[in-house]
C-alpha positions in Angstrom: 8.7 21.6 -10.8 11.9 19.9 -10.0 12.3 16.5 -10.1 13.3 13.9 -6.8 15.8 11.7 -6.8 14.5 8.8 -5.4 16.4 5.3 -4.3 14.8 2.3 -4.3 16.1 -0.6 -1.9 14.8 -4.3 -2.3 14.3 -3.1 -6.2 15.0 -6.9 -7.3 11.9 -8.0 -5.6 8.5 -8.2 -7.5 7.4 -5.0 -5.3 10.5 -3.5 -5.9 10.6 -4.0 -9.8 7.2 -2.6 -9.7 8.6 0.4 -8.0 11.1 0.7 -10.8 8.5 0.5 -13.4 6.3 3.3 -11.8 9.2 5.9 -10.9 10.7 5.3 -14.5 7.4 6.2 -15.8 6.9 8.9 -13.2 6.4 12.8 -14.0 8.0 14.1 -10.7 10.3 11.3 -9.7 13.5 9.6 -11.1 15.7 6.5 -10.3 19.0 7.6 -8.8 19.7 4.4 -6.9 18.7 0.9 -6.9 19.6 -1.2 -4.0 19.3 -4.6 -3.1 20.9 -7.6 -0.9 24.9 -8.4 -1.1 23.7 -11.0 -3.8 23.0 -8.6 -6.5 25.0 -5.8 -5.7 27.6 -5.0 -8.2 25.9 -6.2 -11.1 23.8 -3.8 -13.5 19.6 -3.9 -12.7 19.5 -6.0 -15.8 21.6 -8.7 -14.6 20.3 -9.1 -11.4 17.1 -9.5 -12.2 17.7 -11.6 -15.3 15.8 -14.6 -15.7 13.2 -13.2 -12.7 11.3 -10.5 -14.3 8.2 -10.7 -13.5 6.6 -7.0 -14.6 4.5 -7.2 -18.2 6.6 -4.5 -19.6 10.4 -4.7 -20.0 13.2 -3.5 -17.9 12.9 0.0 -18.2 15.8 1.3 -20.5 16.8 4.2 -17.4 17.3 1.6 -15.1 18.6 -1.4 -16.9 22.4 -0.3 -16.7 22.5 1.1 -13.1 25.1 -0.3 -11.0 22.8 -1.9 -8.1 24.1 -1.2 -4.7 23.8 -3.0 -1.1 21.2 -1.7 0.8 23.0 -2.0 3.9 26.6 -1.6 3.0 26.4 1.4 0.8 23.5 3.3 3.0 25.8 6.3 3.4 26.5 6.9 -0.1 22.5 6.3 -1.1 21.1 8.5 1.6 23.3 11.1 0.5 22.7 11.0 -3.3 18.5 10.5 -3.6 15.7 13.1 -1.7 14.2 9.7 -0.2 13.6 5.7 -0.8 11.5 3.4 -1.3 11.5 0.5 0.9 10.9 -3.1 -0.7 13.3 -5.0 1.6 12.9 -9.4 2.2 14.7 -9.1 5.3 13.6 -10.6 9.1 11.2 -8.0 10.9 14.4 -6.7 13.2 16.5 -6.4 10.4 13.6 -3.7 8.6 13.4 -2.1 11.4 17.3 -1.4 12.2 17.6 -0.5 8.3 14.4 1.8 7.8 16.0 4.2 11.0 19.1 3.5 9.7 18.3 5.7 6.5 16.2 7.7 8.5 18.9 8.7 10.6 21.3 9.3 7.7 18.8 12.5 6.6 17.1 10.6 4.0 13.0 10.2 4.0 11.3 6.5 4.0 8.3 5.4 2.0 8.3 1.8 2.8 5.7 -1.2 1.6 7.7 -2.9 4.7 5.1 -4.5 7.8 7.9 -3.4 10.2 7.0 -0.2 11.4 3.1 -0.3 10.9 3.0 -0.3 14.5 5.8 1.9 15.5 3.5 4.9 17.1 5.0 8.0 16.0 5.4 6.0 12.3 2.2 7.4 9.9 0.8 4.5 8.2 -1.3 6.5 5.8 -4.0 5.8 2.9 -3.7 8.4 1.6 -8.1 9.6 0.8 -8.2 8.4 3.8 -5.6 9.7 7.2 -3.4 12.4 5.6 -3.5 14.3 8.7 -1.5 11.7 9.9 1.2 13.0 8.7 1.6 15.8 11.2 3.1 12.8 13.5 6.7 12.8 11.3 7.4 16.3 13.6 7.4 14.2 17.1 9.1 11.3 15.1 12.0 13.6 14.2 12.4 14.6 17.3 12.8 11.0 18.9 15.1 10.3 15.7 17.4 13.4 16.2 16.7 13.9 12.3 15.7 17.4 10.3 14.3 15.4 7.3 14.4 11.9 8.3 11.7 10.2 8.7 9.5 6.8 8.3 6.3 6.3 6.4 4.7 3.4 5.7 1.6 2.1 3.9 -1.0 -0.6 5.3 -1.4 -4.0 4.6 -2.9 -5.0 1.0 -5.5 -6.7 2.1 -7.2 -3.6 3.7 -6.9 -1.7 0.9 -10.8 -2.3 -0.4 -12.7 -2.5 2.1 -11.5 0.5 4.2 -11.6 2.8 2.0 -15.4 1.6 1.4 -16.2 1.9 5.4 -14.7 5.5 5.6 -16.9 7.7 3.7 -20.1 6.2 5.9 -17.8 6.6 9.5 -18.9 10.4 9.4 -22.5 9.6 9.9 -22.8 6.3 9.8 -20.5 4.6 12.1 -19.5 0.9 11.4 -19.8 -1.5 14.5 -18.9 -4.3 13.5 -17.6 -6.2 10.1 -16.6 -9.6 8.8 -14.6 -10.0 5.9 -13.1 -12.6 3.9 -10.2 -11.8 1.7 -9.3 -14.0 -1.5 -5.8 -12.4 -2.5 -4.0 -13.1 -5.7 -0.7 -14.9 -5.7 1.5 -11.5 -6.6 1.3 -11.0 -2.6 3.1 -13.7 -2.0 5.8 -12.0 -4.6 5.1 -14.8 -6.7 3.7 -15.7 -10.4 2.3 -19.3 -11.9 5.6 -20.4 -13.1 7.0 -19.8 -9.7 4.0 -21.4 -7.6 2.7 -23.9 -9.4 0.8 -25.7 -6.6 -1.5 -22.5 -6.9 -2.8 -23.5 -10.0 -6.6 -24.8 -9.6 -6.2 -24.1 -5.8 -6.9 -22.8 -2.8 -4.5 -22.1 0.1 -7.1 -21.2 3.1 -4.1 -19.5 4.9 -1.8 -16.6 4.9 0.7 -16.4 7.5 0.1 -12.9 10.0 -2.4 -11.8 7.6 -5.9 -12.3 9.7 -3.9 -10.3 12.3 -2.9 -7.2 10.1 -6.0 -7.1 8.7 -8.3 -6.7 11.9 -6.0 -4.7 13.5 -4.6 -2.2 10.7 -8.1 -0.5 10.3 -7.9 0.8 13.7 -4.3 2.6 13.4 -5.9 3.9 10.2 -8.8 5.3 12.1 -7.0 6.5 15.1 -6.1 10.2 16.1 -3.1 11.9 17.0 -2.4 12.4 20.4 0.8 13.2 23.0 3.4 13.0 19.6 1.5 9.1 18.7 -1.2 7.8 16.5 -3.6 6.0 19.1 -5.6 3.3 17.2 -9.2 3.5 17.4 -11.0 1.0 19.7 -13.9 -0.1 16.6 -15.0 -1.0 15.1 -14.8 -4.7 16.0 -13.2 -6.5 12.7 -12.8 -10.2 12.0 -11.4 -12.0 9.1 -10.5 -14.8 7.1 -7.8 -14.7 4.2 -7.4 -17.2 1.9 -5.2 -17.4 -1.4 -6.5 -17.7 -4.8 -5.1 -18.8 -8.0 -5.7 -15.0 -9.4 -2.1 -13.2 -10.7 -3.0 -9.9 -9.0 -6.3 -8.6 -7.5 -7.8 -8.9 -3.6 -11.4 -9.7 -3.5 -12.9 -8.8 -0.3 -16.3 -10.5 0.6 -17.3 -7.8 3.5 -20.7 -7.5 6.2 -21.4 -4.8 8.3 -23.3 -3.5 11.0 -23.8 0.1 11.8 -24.9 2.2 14.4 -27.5 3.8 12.9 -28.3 2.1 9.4 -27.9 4.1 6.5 -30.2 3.2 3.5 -28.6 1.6 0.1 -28.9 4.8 -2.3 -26.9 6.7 0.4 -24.6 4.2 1.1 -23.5 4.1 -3.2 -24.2 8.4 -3.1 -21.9 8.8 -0.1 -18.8 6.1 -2.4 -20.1 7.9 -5.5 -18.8 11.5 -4.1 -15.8 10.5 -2.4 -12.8 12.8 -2.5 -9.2 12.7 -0.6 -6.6 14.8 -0.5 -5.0 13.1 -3.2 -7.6 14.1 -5.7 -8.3 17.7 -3.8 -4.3 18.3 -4.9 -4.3 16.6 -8.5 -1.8 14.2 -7.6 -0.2 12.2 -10.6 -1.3 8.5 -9.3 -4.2 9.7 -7.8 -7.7 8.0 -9.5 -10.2 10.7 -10.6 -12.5 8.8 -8.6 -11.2 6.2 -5.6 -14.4 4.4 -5.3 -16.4 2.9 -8.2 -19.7 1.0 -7.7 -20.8 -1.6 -10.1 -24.7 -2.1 -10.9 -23.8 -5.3 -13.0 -24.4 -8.4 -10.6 -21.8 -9.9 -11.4 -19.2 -7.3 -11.0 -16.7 -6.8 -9.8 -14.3 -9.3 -11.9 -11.0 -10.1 -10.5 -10.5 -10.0 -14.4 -11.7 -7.5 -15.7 -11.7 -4.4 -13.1 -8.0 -5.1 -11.1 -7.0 -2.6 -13.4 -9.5 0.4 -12.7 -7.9 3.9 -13.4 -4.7 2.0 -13.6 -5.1 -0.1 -10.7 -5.7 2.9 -8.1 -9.6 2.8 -7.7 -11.5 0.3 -5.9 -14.2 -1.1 -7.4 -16.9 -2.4 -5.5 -20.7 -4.1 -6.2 -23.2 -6.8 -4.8 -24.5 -4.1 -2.2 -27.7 -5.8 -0.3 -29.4 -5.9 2.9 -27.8 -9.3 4.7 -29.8 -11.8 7.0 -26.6 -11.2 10.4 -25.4 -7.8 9.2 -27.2 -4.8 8.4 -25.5 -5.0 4.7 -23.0 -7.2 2.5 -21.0 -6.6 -0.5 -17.7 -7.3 -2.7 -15.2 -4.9 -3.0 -11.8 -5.3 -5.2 -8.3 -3.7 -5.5 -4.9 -4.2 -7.1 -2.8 -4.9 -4.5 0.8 -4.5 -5.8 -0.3 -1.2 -7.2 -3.2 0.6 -5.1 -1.7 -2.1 -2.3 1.7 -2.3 -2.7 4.3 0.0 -4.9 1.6 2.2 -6.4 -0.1 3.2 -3.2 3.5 3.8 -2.0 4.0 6.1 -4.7 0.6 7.7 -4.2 2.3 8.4 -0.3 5.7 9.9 -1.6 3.3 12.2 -3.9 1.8 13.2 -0.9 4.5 13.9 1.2 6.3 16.0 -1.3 3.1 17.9 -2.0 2.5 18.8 1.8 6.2 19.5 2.0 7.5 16.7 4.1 10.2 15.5 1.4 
């Protein structure tokens, strides 16, 4: 099959490098363009990220010498060179917002791992098991956009990225009514390491700014249907949450209770995350886990530690499954969240789009 040329903009930030990484590495995509702020445009990839590196493995040789470019100033020349981009931008909300249908406008496809647009309503903000029909919104967004190929995607907040995709297997028949969850998300969403942040080491931060909000509030989008050329969010269930920050490198923990509507018994609760499928696995897709949702017997799994990296950090592992004393049931669930939740579940996206013929 051929291969897409894909740009990457805000590819000196942690999310962005890991975008470089898994496109270098990638059997259908390749780096054509890296883009960044007016501070590091000009120099090669190398320099610009010299000295902040904060991947495990090394600048990847096919993009250590590429001239990086401004994501604003050279839009033109990148929308015009790549079949879409990755969006990693640190900019002010507005700012996203103006640059995303900026390169939408200019022809050329967003993926973006950008909050901005999460709540535009002809915008897809897809998980991919999970909503892929949402996709059949991009025709109604191109209209409003004036574009033939232009378009915004996005993906959902990292936090949600375990427990949601443990709810939606049981909505079919089971329907959740209400959940509490408490979140304890490594530093790497902060785009930070130890060396960085050392305040986080042996601590707790028992706040993340806008995060509560995104992740009561992004289920619902995620669960909504498409109606009059919009995704209408769903009205439940009712979600509240705490997040806190953890002195883990990478990994979200979710501590999660729920109530259903009619209560489904334990062995079909870990049959119905045992069979699983999405689209993603139904079409083979290169990122896509074999299986999205693993269940630990062990009580003391899952481990920040030692199950992050499931299937290469695209499964969600999840345990402690037991009748609660408030809720009908509580358990733990885990994910990686700068690759399922970040870069990785980006790239899982663009795989998807390409695959239904949207890129």
């Amino acid at each position: 099959m051929k291969k897409y040329k894909v740009g990457i903009i805000g590819a000196t930030g942690m999310v962005g490098q890991r975008f470089v990484t898994l496109v270098s590495e990638h059997p259908w995509f390749e780096v054509a363009a890296l883009a960044a702020s007016s501070r590091s445009a000009g120099k090669t990839y190398e320099e610009a990220v010299a000295g902040r590196w904060m991947m495990p493995s090394p600048v990847p040789d096919s993009a250590k010498n590429l001239t990086v470019l401004s994501a604003e100033a050279d839009l033109a020349s990148i929308a015009g060179s790549v079949d879409f981009v990755f969006s990693a931008v640190d900019m002010k909300k507005d700012e996203i917002l103006a640059l995303e249908e900026a390169y939408a406008k200019a022809e050329c496809p967003v993926v973006s791992n950008n909050s901005a647009h999460r709540w535009t309503p002809d915008v897809p903000m897809v998980i991919p098991e999970l909503n892929p029909g949402h996709l059949g919104v991009i025709e109604s967004q191109r209209k409003r956009l004036g574009t033939s190929r232009g378009f915004i995607s996005v993906k959902s907040n990292c936090s949600i990225q375990s427990y949601v995709p443990a709810f939606h297997p049981l909505m079919e028949n089971y329907r959740v009514t209400r959940a509490l969850v408490c979140t304890y998300q490594a530093i790497s969403g902060a785009g930070r390491t130890f060396s960085s942040w050392p305040e986080m080491v042996d601590n707790v931060i028992p706040y993340i700014g806008g995060e509560e909000e995104k992740s009561e509030r992004e289920p619902l989008k995620i669960w909504g249907e498409l109606s009059g050329g919009e995704i209408v969010p769903a009205k439940a269930p009712a979600i509240t949450t705490q997040c806190i920050r953890v002195p883990a490198s990478d990994g979200h923990m979710a501590a999660v209770f729920a109530s259903f509507d009619k209560k489904p018994d334990e062995a079909e609760i870990k049959r119905l995350w045992s069979e699983f499928k999405g689209r993603p696995q139904e079409l083979g897709l290169p990122s896509a886990p074999d299986r999205f949702l693993h269940y630990f017997e062990q009580e003391d799994r899952p481990q920040t530690g030692l199950d992050r990296m499931l299937e290469n950090g695209m499964a969600v592992a999840l345990g402690r499954l037991r009748p609660d004393t408030q809720y009908d049931y509580k358990f733990v669930a885990l994910s990686h969240n700068t690759l399922r939740g970040a870069a990785g579940g980006a790239v899982l996206l663009a795989e998807l789009l390409c695959a239904e013929g949207y890129v």
